[in-house]
C-alpha positions in Angstrom: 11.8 2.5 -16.1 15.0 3.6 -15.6 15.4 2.6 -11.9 18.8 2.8 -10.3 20.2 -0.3 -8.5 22.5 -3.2 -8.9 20.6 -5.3 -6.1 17.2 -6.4 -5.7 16.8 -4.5 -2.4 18.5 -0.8 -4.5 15.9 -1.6 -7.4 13.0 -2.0 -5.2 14.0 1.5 -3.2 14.5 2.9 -6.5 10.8 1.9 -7.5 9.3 2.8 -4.1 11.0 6.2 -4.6 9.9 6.7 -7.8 6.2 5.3 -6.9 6.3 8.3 -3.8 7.9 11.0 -6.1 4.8 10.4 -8.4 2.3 10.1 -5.7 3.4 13.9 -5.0 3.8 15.1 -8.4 -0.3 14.3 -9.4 -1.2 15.1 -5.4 -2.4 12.2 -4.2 -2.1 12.0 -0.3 -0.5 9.2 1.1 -2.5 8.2 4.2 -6.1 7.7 4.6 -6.0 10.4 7.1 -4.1 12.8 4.7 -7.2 12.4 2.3 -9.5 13.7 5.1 -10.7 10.1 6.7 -10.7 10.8 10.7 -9.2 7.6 12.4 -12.4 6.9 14.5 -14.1 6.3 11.1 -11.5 3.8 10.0 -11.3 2.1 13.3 -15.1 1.9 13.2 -15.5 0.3 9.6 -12.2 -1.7 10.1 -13.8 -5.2 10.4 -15.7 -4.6 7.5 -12.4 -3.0 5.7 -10.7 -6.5 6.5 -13.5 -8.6 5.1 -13.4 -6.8 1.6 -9.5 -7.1 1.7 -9.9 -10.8 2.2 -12.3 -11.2 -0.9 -10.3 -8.9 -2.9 -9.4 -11.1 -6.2 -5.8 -9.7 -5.6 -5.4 -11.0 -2.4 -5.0 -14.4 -3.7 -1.9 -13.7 -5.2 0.1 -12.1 -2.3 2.8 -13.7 -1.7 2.2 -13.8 2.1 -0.6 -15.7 3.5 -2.6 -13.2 5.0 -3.7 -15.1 7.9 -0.5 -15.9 9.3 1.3 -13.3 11.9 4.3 -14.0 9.9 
């Protein structure tokens, strides 16, 4: 991929930077509210948001448990 970084930490900035710089380049907005969702929408489906999340497949591979505060 070509990222530049000697560390974990660069490599990952590297990556992020790279994911962003693309993100731009095809014009996909970054933020729900960017892509024309109002916030009072969001807050109103949120619960429901959260429950798909949680039985998202991909969920059960985080590596953070995504009940704890932590």
């Amino acid at each position: 991929m070509g990222l530049q970084g000697k560390t974990n930490g660069e490599l990952v900035d590297s990556l992020i930077t790279m994911v962003k710089n693309l993100r731009a380049k095809v014009e996909i907005p970054s933020t729900l509210k960017e892509f024309g969702v109002p916030e009072i929408l969001f807050k109103a489906h949120l619960d429901e948001i959260s429950e798909f999340a949680v039985q998202d497949p991909c969920t059960s591979t985080n590596p953070r448990d995504i009940l704890s505060n932590k």
